[in-house]
N, C-alpha and C positions, 0 to 999 in steps of 0.2 A: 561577076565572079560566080563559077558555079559553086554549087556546096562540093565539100569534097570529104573524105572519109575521114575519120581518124580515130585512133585506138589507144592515143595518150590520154591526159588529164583534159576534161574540155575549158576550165579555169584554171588558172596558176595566178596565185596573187604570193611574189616574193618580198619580205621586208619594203612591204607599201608606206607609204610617209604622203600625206596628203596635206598643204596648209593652205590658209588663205590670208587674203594680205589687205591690208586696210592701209590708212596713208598713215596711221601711227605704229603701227606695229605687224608682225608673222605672228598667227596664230594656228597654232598647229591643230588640227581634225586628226587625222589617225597619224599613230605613229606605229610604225617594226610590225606591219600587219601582214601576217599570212595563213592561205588557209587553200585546200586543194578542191577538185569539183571534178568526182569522177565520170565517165557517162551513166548517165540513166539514175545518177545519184543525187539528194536531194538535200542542202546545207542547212542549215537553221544556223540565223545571227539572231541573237538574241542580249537586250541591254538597255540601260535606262534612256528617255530621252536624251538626245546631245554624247552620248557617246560615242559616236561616228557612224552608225550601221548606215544609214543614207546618206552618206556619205561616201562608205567606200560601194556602195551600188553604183552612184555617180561615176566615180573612178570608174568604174565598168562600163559605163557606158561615153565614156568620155566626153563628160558633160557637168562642169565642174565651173560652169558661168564664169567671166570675166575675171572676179577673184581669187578664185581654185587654182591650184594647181598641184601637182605629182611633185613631191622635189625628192624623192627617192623610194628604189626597191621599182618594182614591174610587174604589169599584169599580163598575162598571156592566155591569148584565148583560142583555141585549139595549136596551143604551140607558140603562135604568132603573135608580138610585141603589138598591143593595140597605142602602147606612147609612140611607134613608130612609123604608124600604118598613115597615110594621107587621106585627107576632108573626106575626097572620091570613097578610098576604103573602106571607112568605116560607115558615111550614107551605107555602101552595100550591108554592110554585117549590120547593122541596128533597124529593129525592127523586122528583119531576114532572120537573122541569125541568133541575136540576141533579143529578147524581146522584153520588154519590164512594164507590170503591173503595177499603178499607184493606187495611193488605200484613197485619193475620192473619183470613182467613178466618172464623174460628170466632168471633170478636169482633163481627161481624155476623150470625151465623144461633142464631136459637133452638135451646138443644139440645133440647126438648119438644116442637117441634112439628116437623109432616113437612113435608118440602123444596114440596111442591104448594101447603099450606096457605098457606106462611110466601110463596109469587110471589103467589098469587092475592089477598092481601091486599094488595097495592102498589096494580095498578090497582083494586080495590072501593073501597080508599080516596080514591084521588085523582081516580078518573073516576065513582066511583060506578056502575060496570058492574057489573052479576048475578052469582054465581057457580060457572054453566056457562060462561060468555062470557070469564070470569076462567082459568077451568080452561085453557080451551083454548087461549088465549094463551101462557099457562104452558109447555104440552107445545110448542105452537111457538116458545116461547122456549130451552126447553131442548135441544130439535133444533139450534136453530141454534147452541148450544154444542158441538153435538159431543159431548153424555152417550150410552154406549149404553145400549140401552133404555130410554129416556125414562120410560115408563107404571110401571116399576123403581123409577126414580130417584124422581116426583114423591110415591111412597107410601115411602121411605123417611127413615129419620132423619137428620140432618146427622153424628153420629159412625160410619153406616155406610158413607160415601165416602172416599175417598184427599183427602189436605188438593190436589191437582192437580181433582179433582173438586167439592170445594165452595168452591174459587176461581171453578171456571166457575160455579157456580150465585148464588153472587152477582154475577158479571159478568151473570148471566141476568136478575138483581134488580134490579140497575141499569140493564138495558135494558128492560125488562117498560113502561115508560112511555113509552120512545124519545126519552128527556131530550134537547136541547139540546146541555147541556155534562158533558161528564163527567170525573170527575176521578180519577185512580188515582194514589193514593197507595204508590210502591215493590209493587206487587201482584203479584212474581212472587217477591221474597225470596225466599221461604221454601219455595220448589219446587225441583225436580231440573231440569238446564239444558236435557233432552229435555221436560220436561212445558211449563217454562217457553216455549221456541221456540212451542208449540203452543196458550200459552196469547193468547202474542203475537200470531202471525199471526190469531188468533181476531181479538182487540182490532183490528187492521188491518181483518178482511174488516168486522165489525158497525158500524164505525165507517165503511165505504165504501156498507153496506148500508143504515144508519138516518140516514145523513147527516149523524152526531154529530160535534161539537169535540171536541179533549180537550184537558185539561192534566195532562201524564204526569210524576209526581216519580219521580228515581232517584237513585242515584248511577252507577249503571250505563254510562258513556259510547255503551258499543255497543248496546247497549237501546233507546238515545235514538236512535241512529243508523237504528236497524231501521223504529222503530213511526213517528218524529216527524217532521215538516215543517221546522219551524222549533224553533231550543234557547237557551235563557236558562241563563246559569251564574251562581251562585249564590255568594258569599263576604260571610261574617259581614254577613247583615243588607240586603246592599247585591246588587242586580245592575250586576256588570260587564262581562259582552259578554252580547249577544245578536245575532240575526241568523239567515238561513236554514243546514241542515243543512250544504250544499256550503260557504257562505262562512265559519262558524265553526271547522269542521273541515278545511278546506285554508288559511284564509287568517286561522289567528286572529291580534287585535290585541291582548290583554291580556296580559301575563308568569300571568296564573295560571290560565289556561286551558291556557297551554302549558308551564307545569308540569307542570299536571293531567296531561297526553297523556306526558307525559315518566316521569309514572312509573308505565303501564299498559305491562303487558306484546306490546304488539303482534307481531305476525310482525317479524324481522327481531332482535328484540331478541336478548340471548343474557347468560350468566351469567356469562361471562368476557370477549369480545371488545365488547359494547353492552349493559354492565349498565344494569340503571335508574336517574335521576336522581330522589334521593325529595327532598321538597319541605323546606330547614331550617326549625326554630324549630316553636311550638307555634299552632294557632287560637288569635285573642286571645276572652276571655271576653267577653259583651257589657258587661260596665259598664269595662271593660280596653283599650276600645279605642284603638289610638294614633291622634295628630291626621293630619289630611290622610288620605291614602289608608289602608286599615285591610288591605291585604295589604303594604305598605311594609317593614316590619321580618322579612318573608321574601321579601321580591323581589331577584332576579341583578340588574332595573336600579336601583335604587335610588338616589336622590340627594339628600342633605343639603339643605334648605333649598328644594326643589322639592317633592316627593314627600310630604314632614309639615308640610304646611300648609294650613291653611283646608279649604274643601269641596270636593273631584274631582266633576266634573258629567261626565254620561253624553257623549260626542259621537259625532256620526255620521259614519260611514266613505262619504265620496263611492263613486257609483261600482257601492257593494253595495243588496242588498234589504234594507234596512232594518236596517242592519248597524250594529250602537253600540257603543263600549268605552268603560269607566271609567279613561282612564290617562294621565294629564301627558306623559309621554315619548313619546305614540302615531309621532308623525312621527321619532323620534330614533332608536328601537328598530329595528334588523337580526332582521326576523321570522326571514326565512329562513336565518338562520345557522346552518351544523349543528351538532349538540349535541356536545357537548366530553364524553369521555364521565369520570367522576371519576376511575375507575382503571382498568384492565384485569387479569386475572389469566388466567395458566396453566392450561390445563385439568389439574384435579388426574387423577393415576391413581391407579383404584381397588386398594384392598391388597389380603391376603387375605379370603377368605370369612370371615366376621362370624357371619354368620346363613345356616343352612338349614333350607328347610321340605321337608319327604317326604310327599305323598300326606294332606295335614292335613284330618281330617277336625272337623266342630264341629254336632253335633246336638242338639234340643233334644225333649223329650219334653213335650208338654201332653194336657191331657184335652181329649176334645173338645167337653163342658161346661165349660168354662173356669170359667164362675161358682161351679157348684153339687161341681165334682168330678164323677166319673161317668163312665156310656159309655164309647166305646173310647176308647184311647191315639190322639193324631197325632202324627205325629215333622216338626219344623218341620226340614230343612236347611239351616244358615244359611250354612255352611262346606264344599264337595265338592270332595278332592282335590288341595285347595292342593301345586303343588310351586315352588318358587321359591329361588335364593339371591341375598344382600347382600353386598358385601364394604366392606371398610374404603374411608372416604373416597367413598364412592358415597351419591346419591339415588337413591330409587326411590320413583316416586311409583304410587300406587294410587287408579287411578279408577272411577267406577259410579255410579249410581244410589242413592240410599235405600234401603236392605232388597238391596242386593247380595250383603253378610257383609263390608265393609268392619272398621266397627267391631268386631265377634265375633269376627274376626281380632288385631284390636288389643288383645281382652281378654287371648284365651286366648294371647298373646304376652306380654305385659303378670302371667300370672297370675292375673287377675281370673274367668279362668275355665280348665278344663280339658280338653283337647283327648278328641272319641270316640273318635279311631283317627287313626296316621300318627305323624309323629315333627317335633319342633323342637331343632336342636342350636346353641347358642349358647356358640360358641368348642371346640367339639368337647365340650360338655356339654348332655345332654338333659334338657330343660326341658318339656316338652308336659303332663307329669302332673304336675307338681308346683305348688301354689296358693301364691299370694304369700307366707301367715305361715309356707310351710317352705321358702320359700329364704334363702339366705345373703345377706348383705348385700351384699355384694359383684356378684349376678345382680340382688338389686333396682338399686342402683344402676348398674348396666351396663345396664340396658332403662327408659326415664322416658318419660315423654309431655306433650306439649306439647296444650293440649285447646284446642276451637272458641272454648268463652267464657268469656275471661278475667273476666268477673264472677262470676262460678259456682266458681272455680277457689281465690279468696283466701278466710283468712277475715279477715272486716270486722273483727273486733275484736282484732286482732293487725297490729303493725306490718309494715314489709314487710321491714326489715334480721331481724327476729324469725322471719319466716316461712321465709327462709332459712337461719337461723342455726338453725332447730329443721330443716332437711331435714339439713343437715351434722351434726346431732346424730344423724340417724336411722343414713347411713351413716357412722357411726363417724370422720369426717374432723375433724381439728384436737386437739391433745395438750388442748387448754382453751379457757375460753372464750374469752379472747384472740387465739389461733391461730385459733380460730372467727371471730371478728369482723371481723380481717383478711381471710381469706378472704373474708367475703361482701361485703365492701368491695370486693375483688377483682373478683365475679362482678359489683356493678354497674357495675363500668368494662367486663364482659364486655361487657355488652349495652348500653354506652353510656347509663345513667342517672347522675343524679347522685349524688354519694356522700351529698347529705344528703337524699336518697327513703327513706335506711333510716329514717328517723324518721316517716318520711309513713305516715298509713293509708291505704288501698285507696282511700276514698271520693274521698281526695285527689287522685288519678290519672285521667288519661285512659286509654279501653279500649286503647290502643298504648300505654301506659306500661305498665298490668297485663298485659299478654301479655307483657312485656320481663320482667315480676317472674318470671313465669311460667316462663320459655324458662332466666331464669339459676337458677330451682330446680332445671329437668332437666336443666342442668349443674351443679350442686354436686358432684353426687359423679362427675365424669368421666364420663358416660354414654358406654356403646361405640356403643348404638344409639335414637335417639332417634324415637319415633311421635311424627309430628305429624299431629293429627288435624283438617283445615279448620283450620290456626291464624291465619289472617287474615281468615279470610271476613265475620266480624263486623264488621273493623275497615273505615275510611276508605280509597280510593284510596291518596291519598297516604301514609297510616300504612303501607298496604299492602308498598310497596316499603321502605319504612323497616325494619319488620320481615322480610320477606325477603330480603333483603339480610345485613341482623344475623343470621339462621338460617345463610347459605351462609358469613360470613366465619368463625363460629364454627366451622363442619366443617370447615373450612380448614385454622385452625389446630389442632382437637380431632383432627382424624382420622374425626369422630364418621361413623358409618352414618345415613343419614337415610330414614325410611319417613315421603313426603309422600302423607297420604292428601287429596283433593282430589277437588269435580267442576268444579273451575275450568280447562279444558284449557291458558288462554291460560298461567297460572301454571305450568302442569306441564311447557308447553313450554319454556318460559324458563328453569326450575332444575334440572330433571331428567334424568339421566345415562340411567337405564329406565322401561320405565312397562309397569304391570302395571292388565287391566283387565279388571274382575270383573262378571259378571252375575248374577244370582238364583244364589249360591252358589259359582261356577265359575269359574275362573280362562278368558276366550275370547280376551285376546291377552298376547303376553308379549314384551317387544323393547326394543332401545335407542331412544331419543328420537324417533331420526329414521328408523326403520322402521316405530314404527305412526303417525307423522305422517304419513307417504306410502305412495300405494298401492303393494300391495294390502292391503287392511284386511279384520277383520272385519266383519262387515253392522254388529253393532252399534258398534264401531268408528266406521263409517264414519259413522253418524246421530248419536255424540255428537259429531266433529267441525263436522257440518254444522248442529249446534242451538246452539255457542257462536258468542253476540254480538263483533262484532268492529268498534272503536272507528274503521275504518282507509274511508274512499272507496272508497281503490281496491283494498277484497281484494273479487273474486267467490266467491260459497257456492254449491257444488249444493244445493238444497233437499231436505231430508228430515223430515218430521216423522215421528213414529213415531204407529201409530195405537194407540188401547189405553193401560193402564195398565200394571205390570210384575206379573207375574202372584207372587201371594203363595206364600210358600218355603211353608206349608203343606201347599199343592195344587198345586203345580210342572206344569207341562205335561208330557206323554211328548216321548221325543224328544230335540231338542235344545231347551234352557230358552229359547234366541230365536224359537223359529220362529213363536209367534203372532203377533208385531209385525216379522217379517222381507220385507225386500223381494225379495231374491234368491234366495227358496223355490224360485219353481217352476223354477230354473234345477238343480236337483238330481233327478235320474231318479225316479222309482216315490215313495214316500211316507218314505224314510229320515232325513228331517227331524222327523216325528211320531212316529216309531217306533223311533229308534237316534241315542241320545248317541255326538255326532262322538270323536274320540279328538284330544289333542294330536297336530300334527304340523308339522315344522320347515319354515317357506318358504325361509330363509336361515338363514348361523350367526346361532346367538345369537336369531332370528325363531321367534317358535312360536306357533301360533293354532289354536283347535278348533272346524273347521268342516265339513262336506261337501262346499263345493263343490270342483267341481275346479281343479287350477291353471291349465286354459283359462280357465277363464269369474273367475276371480279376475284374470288377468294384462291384464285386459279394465275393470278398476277404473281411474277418472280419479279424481284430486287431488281434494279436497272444497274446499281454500280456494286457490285462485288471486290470487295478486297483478300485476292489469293492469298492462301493461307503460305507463310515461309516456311 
């Protein structure tokens, strides 16, 4: 089928109903789901895990496995009924036509075959073009990703690129046709928030250059705001507002949108004067859902006898561009009301020093025949120099990139590994040599960690009061098991779970339930200092603040040390008292909250500020993409570690950038940053995120 023109809608999704069926029961995925895809325009689905948004993607691509199916409402894709088109048909339009990005990379690219093969097979098949004619498409597909060395790239394998690098190549996959409609499914997860920015504005320029639709899933709010035109929000099954970028996000009309926004960390938020409002109660399951409205039983407006009954139909907001909310109350509700904040707290002061680090150094020796042994020795630096201290009752959050020495740091802290040189004193006891099974219990339980994913972290076949009740057995806490059981009783009211979770398994949990099991393990035995390592990033917006929130009251009352490792800045802004930020080994700035939030910043500093998405109209970003990938600790550049992806090189005399590691040096008390330039051309730095004045 050739492509053929068309000047309608290129999606039409009408009162969509999607279930799946099990041998006990229909459970319904989306229900009364519509939403339109003009050309050249760009949708944002945006919604908790499990609220259908990959799901009606599915529906789009008609590919809804064995127990899927449409049982009411129609998708239409340039006009034309895709429930009605034949096996033949639709092989033509998917992958032609329609094209869909998944958020992991690797899950779409052969690992046997080389990146040129696996483009040029798209259009052979679908257009039936030659395979010179194919090739060359290829290399100008991959140009316009932005790979360097193209001719490199097209004769390599998919496991010898950076997972930022074979995201683009299958963005290149998915264009190699110059589909119509394309769908990206969450496709920047699983990237660094510098690679991500880069991968985004990609998605923008291709999509202005090939004149493609898209329909962009995230949970992301400020993602959606970057890339999207128009945004559809998403709750259990059902869409409840939709409408353009400007009207949903300045003038929302649903309570759970504007929850939503209430508990993302924006500028302005803060940990003690504007904490965040996380959202009560749990997602209902889909076969669980209450009558009437199905956000009801966690909505502020909520009302007996209106709100739980019969069916909530979409209605339309006069006035806006095609602006609709799901909600009884729409006329009754005070949008503008300001947020009441739950409680406020005292900024705590920090005690004494907790933790110090001296010049920590953490290297790792490989062969440079990795597979076979052999050849000479390479020494990988994962760790150069660390010097830093904690003290009691303090956050200190740590940010960077993938392969900065974030985690390496967290071992050989942690014990999991052993420091090569420099010194770690924890309570004026040194700790840097000594490996977990020779410390005393007392040092393991004064250092825990809080990890990325809480699925990973439980085991399945052990209760979760049991899992607990065996860490209080490790450090030696509770005369018996009685004094044990109370305890952990205890710990679930820490973290605000119920006290009959201790009977529940794992599977029985939500990932914000398991990260709570989690958090009250590495409090069992009083932790002084608690790594947490990304411990939300996995989880829901809303969960989000739920559990950071539960982390800060905890240090409140524990006293506890908090090392937040994070590349989430919006996050690191909001909870964190220091922030320490690592590049390829290297400790480049070191300062309280609000000195590397404003300038003068590091270069690199300054690009990770400028690459996080931000949920907000009116903050302006100076643009910075970084060009390059982050050069591997292996073969580290000469010089200073940023100079290859740095902007403000050549503002530095003769070649000292390439040829001499800057030295830390203080801008202010307590400011310290390791850079070249001078304090002229530093003091000459504007803000990266401005909030227009209303």
């Amino acid at each position: 089928m050739a492509k053929w023109d068309y000047d309608g809608p290129i999606l039409e999704i009408d009162k969509l109903s999607i279930s799946f069926f099990t041998r006990l029961r229909e459970i319904p995925a989306v229900m009364d789901f519509s939403a339109t895809v003009l050309p050249g325009e760009a949708l944002g689905l945006v919604g908790e895990s499990g609220c259908g948004k990959s799901t009606v993607a599915l529906g789009v691509m008609q590919d809804l496995g064995v127990n899927g199916r449409i049982v009411g409402g129609s998708i239409k894709f340039k006009g034309r009924d895709l429930g009605e088109m034949t096996m033949e048909e639709l092989r033509d339009i998917r992958g032609n036509e329609i094209a869909m990005i998944y958020q992991e990379p690797m899950a779409s690219l052969n690992p046997a075959m080389r990146i040129g093969k696996q483009l040029a097979e798209v259009p052979m098949i679908h257009e039936g073009i030659g395979e010179k004619e194919a090739f060359d498409r290829a290399l100008e597909v991959v140009t316009d990703v932005k790979l360097p060395d193209p001719k490199r790239i097209l004769n390599s394998f998919p496991h010898q690129l950076s997972g930022g690098q074979q995201q683009r190549i299958v963005i290149a996959m998915a264009l190699m046709s110059k589909p119509a409609l394309l769908i990206l499914d969450e496709p920047t997860t699983a990237l660094d928030v510098t690679v991500e920015a880069a991968v985004v504005e990609l998605v923008k320029e291709l999509g202005k250059k090939y004149g493609t639709s898209m329909l962009f899933i995230s949970h992301n709010l400020g993602l959606i705001l970057e890339t999207c035109d128009r945004i559809c929000v998403m709750y259990s099954g059902e869409a409840v507002e939709r409408g353009s970028i400007a009207d949903v996000f300045d003038k929302m009309q649903h309570p759970y949108t504007q929850a939503l926004f209430r508990s993302i960390p924006l500028p302005g938020a803060d940990k003690n004067s504007r904490p965040l409002v996380a959202i009560p109660g749990n997602f209902p399951l889909p076969h669980e859902r209450p009558p009437g409205c199905n956000f009801g039983p966690r909505c502020d407006y909520f009302v007996e006898g209106v709100c739980n009954t019969g069916n909530v139909m979409m209605v339309d907001i006069p006035g806006d561009d095609r602006h609709a909310s799901r909600c009884r109350r729409i006329d009754e509700i005070d949008w503008d009301a300001p947020i009441v904040a739950s409680q406020t707290h005292d900024k705590a002061e920090p005690g004494n020093v907790v933790l110090k680090m001296d010049n920590l150094k953490k290297y790792y020796e490989v062969a440079a025949n990795a597979l076979f042994g052999g050849g000479d020795k390479k020494v990988v630096k994962a760790n150069e120099t660390l010097t830093f201290e904690a003290r009691e009752s303090e956050t200190l959050a740590i940010v960077g990139e993938s392969g900065c020495g974030k985690s390496t740091f967290a071992k050989v802290l942690m014990g999991l590994e052993t420091a090569t040189d420099g010194k770690i004193t924890l309570d004026n006891r040194n700790i840097e040599d000594v490996p977990i099974e020779n410390r005393d219990t007392k040092t393991v339980s004064s250092v825990q960690m809080v990890f990325q994913n809480p699925f990973d972290t439980l085991n399945p076949s052990m209760t979760v009061g049991r899992q607990i009740i065996r860490a209080l057995e490790i450090f030696g806490i509770g005369e018996n098991e009685t004094a044990r059981r109370q305890r952990m009783l205890e710990l679930l009211d820490l973290v605000k779970l119920p006290r009959e979770f201790a009977e529940r398994m794992p599977r029985q949990l939500s990932g914000g339930q398991k990260q709570r099991v989690g958090i009250a393990r590495a409090f069992a035995g009083g932790a002084r200092i608690v790594v947490a390592d990304e411990p939300v990033s996995a989880l829901d917006v809303s969960v989000q603040a739920a559990v950071t929130d539960l982390l800060m009251e905890i240090q409140r009352n524990e006293k506890t040390t908090l090392l937040f490792i994070s590349h989430d800045l919006s996050i690191v802004r909001y909870l964190s008292d220091r922030v320490m930020v690592m590049y390829l080994g290297h400790v480049v700035e070191l300062g309280d909250t609000e000195q590397v939030f404003s300038p003068p910043y590091h270069p690199y500093t300054e690009a990770l500020l400028s690459a996080v998405p931000i949920a907000d109209t009116s903050v302006e970003k100076t643009h910075i993409v970084l060009e390059g990938d982050i050069p591997s600790a292996m073969n580290p550049p000469s010089g200073c570690p940023f100079q290859t992806r740095c902007r403000w090189k050549d503002r530095v005399p003769g070649n000292r950038c390439e040829t001499e590691v800057p030295t830390q040096h203080q801008l202010a008390a307590g400011h310290e940053i390791k850079c070249h330039l001078s304090p002229e051309v530093l003091a000459e730095m504007e803000p990266v995120i401005k909030i227009a004045a209303e």
